[in-house]
C-alpha atoms as an extended CHARMM CRD file, in Angstrom:
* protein
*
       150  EXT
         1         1  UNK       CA            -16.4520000000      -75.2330000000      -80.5990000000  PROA      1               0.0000000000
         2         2  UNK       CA            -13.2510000000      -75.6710000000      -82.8350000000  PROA      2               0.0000000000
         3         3  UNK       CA            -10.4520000000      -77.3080000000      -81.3750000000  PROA      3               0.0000000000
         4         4  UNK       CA             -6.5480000000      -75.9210000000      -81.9630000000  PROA      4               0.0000000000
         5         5  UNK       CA             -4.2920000000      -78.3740000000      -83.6120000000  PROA      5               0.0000000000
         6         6  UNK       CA             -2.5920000000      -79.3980000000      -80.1650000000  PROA      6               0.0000000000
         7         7  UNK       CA             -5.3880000000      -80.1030000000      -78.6860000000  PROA      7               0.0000000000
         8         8  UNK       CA             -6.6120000000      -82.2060000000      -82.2560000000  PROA      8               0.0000000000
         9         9  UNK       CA             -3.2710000000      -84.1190000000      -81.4370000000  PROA      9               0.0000000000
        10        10  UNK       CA             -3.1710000000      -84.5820000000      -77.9020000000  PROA      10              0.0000000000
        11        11  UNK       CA             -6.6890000000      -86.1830000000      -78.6390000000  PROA      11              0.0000000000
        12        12  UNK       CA             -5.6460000000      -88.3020000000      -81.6280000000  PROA      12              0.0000000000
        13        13  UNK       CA             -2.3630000000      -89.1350000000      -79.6700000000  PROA      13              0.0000000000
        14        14  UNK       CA             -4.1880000000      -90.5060000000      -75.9940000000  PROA      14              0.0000000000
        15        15  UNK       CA             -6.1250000000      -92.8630000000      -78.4180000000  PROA      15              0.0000000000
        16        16  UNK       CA             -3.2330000000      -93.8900000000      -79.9080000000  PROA      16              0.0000000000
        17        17  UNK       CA             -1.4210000000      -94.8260000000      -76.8020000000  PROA      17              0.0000000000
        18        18  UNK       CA             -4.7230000000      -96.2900000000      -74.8170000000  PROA      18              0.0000000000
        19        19  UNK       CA             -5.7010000000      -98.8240000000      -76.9360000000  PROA      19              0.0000000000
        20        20  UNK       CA             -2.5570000000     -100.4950000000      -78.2510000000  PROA      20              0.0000000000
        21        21  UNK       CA             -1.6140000000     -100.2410000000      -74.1930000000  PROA      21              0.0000000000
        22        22  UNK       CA             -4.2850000000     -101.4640000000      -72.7970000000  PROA      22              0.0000000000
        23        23  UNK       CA             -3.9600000000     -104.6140000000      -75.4120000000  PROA      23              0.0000000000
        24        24  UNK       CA             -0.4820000000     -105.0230000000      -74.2780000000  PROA      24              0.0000000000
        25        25  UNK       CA             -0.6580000000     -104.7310000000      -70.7240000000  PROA      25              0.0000000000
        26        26  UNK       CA             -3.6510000000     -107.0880000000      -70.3140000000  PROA      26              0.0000000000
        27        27  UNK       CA             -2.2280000000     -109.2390000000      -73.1520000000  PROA      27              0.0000000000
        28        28  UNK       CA              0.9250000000     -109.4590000000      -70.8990000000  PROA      28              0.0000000000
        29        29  UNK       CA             -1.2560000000     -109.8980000000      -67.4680000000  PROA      29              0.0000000000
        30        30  UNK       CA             -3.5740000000     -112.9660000000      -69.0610000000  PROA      30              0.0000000000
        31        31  UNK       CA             -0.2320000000     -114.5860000000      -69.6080000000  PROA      31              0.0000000000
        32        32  UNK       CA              0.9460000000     -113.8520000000      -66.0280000000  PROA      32              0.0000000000
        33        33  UNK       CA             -2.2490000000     -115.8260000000      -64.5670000000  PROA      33              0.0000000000
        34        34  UNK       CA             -1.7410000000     -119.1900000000      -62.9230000000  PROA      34              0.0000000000
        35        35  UNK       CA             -4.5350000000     -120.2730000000      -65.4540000000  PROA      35              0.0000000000
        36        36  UNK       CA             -3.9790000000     -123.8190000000      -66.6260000000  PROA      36              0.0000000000
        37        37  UNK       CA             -3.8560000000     -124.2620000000      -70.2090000000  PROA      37              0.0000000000
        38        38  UNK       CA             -3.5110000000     -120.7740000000      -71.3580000000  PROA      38              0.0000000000
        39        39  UNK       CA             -1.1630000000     -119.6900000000      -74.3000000000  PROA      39              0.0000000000
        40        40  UNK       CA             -0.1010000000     -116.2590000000      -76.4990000000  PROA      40              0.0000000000
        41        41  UNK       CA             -3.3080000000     -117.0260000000      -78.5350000000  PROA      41              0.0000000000
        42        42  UNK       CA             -6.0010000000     -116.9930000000      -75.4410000000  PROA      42              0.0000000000
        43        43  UNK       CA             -4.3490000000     -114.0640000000      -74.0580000000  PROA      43              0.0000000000
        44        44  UNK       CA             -4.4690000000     -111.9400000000      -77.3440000000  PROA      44              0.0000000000
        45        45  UNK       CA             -8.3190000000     -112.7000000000      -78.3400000000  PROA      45              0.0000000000
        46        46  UNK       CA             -9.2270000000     -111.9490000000      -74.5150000000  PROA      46              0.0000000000
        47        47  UNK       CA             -7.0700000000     -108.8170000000      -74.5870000000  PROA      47              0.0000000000
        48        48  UNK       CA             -8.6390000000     -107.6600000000      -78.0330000000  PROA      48              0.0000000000
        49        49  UNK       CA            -12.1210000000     -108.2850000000      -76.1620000000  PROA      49              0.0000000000
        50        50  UNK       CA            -10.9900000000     -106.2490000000      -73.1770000000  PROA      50              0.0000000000
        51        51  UNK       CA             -9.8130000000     -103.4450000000      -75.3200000000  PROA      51              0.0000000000
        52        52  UNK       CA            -12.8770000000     -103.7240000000      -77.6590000000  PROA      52              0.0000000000
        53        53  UNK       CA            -15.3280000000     -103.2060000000      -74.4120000000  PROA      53              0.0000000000
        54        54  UNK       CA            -13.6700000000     -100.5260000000      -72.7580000000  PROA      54              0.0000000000
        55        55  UNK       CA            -14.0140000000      -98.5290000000      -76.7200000000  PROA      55              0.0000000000
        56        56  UNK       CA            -17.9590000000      -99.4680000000      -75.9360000000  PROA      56              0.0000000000
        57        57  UNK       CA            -18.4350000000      -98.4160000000      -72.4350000000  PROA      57              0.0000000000
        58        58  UNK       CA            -16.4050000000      -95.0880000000      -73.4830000000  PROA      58              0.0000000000
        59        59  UNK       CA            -17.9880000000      -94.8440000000      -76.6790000000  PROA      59              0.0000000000
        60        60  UNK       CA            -21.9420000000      -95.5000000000      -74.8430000000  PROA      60              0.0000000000
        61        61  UNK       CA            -20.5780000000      -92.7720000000      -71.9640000000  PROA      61              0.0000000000
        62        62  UNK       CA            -19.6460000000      -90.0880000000      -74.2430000000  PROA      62              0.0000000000
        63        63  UNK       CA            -22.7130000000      -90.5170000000      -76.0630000000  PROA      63              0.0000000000
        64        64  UNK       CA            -25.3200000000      -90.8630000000      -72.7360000000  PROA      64              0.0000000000
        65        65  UNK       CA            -23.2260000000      -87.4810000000      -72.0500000000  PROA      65              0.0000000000
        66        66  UNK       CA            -23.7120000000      -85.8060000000      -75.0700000000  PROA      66              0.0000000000
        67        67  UNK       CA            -27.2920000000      -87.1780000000      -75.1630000000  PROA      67              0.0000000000
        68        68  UNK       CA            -28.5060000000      -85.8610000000      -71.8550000000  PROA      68              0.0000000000
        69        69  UNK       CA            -26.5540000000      -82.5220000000      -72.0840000000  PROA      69              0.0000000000
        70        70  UNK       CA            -28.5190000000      -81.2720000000      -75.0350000000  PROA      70              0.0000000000
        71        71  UNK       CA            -31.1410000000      -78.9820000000      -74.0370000000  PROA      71              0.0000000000
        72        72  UNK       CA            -32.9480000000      -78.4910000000      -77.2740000000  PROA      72              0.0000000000
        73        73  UNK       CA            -32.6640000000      -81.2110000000      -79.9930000000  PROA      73              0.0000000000
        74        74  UNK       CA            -29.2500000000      -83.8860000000      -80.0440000000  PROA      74              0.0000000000
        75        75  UNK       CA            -28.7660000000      -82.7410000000      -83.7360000000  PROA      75              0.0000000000
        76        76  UNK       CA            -28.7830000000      -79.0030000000      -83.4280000000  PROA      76              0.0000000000
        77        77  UNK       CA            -26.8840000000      -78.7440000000      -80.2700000000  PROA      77              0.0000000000
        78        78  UNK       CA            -23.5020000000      -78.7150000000      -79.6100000000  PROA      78              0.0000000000
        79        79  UNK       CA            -21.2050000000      -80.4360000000      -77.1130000000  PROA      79              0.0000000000
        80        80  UNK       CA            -17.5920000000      -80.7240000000      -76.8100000000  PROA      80              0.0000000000
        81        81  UNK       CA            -16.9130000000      -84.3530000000      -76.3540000000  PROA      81              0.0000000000
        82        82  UNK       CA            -18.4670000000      -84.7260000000      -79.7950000000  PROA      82              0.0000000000
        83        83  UNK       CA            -15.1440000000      -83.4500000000      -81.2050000000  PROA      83              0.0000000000
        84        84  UNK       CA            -13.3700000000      -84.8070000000      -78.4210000000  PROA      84              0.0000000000
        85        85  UNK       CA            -14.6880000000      -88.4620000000      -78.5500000000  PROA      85              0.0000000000
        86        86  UNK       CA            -14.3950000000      -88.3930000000      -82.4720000000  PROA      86              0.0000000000
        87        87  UNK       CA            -10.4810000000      -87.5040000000      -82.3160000000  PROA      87              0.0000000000
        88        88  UNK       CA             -9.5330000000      -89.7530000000      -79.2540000000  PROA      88              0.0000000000
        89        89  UNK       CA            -11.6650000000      -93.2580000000      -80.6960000000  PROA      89              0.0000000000
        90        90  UNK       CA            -10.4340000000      -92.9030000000      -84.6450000000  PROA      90              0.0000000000
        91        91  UNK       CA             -7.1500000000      -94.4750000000      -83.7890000000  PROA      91              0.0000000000
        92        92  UNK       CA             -8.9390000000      -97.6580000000      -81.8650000000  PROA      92              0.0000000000
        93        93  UNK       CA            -10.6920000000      -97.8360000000      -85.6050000000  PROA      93              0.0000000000
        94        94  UNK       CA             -7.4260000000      -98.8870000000      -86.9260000000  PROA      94              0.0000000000
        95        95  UNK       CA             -6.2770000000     -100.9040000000      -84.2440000000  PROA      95              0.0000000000
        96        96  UNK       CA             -8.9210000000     -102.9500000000      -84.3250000000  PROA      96              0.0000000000
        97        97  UNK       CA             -8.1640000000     -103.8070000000      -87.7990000000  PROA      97              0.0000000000
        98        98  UNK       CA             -4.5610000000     -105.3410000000      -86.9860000000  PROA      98              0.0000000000
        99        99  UNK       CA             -6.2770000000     -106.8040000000      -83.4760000000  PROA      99              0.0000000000
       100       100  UNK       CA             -9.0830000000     -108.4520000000      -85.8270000000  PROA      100             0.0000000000
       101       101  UNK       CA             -6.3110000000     -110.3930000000      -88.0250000000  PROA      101             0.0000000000
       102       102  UNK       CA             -4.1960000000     -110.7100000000      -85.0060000000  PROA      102             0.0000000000
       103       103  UNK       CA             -7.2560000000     -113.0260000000      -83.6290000000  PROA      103             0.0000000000
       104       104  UNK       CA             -8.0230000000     -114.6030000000      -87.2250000000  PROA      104             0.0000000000
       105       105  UNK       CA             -4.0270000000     -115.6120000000      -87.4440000000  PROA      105             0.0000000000
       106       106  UNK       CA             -4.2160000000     -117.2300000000      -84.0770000000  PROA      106             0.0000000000
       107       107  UNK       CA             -7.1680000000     -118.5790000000      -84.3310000000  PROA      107             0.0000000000
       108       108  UNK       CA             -5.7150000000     -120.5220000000      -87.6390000000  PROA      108             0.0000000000
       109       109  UNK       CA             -2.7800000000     -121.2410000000      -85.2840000000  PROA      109             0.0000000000
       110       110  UNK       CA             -4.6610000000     -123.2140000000      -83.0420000000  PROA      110             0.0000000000
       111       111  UNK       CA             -6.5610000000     -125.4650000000      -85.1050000000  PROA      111             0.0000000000
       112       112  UNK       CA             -3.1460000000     -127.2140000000      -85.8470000000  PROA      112             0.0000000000
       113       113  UNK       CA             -2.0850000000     -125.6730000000      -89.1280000000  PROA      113             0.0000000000
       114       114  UNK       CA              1.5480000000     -124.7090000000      -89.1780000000  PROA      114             0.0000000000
       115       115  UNK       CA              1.8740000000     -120.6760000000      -90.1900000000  PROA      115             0.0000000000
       116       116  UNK       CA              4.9390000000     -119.9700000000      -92.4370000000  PROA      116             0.0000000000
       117       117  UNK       CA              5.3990000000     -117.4810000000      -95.0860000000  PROA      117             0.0000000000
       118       118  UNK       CA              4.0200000000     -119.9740000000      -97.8250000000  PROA      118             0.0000000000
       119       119  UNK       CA              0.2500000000     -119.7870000000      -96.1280000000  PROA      119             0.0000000000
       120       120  UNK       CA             -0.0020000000     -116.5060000000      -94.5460000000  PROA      120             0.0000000000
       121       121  UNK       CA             -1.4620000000     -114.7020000000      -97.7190000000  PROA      121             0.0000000000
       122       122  UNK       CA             -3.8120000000     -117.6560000000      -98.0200000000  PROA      122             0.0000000000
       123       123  UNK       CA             -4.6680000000     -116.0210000000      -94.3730000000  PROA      123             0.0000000000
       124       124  UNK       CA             -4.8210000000     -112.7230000000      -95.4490000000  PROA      124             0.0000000000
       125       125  UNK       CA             -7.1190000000     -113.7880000000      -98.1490000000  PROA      125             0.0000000000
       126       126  UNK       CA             -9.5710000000     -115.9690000000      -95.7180000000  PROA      126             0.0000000000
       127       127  UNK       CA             -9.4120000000     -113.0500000000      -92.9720000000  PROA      127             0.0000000000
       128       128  UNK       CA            -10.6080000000     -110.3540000000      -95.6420000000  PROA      128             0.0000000000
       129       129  UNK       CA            -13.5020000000     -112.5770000000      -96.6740000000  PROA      129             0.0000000000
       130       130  UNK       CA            -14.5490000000     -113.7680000000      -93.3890000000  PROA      130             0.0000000000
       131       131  UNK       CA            -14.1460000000     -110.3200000000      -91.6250000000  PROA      131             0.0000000000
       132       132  UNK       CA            -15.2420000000     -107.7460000000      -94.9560000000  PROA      132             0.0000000000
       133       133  UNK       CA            -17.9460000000     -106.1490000000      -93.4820000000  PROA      133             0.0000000000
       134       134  UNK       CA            -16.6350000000     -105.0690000000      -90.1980000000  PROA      134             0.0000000000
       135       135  UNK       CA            -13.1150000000     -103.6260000000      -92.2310000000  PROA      135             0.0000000000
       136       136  UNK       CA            -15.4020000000     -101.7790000000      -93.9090000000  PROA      136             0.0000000000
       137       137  UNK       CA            -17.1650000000     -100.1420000000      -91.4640000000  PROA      137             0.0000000000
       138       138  UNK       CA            -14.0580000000      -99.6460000000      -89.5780000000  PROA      138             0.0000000000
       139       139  UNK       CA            -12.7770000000      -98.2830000000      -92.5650000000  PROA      139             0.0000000000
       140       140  UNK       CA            -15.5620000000      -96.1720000000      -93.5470000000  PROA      140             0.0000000000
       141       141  UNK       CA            -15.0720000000      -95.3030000000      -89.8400000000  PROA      141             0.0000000000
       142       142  UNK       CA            -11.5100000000      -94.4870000000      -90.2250000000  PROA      142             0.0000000000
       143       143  UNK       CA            -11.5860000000      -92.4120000000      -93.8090000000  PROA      143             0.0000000000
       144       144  UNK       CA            -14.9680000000      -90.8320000000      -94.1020000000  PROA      144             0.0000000000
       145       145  UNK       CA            -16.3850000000      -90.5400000000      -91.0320000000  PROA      145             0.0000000000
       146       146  UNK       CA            -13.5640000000      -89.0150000000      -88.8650000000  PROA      146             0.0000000000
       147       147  UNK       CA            -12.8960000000      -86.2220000000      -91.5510000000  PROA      147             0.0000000000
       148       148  UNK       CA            -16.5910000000      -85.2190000000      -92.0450000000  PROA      148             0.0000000000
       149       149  UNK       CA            -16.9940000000      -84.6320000000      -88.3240000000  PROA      149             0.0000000000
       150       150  UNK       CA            -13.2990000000      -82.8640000000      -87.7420000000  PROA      150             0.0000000000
């Protein structure tokens, strides 16, 4: 089933306003809580959390769909949320990215060190070594994965 161009972008658009949105608003409504001790920093690593499990559950649905929908073999049959799915999540791929460093900048934040422009490739640097693998993949995600299957 090919999909028209609007429909490509309507796709690639929704995931590109759900997951930076969702981080916001429940970024904004941590900070809103009467919860004692709670700064910017907690409310951005629980938002990226939030935002990172509702990509799972979605990302588990669509595939317990897909799964349970194929009536011959998973690998020879077709369903539309395949496409679907594919377009809406690449955009929380690169989101992800920023939220990752996001959490790595605050998290150097907290443990007392003072962030200026001096220091902040020295956390560039420590965020790309600590966090390699999982750019990668979301990379790999991003650039070869999402064109193969479009």
């Amino acid at each position: 089933m090919a999909f028209s161009l609007t429909e490509m972008l309507s796709e690639l658009a929704l995931g590109c306003l759900l997951f930076p949105g969702l981080f916001t608003l429940s970024k904004r409504c941590l900070k809103k809580l009467p919860l004692s001790g709670w700064g910017e920093s907690d409310a951005v690593i629980v938002s990226t959390r939030i935002v990172s499990t509702v990509q799972a559950v979605m990302a588990s649905s669509a595939g317990i769909i897909i799964v349970k929908s194929c009536s011959r073999h998973v690998l020879e049959d077709r369903h539309w949320l395949t496409n679907a799915y594919v377009l809406f999540a690449v955009p929380y791929f690169a989101y992800d990215i920023y939220a990752m460093y996001l959490c790595h900048w605050y998290k150097y934040k907290v443990k007392g060190h003072d962030v200026d422009r001096s220091c902040h490739w020295a956390i560039v640097k420590n965020y790309l070594k600590k966090e390699l693998l999982m750019i990668i993949h979301h990379s790999v995600m991003f650039a070869v994965c999402f064109p193969v299957s479009v």
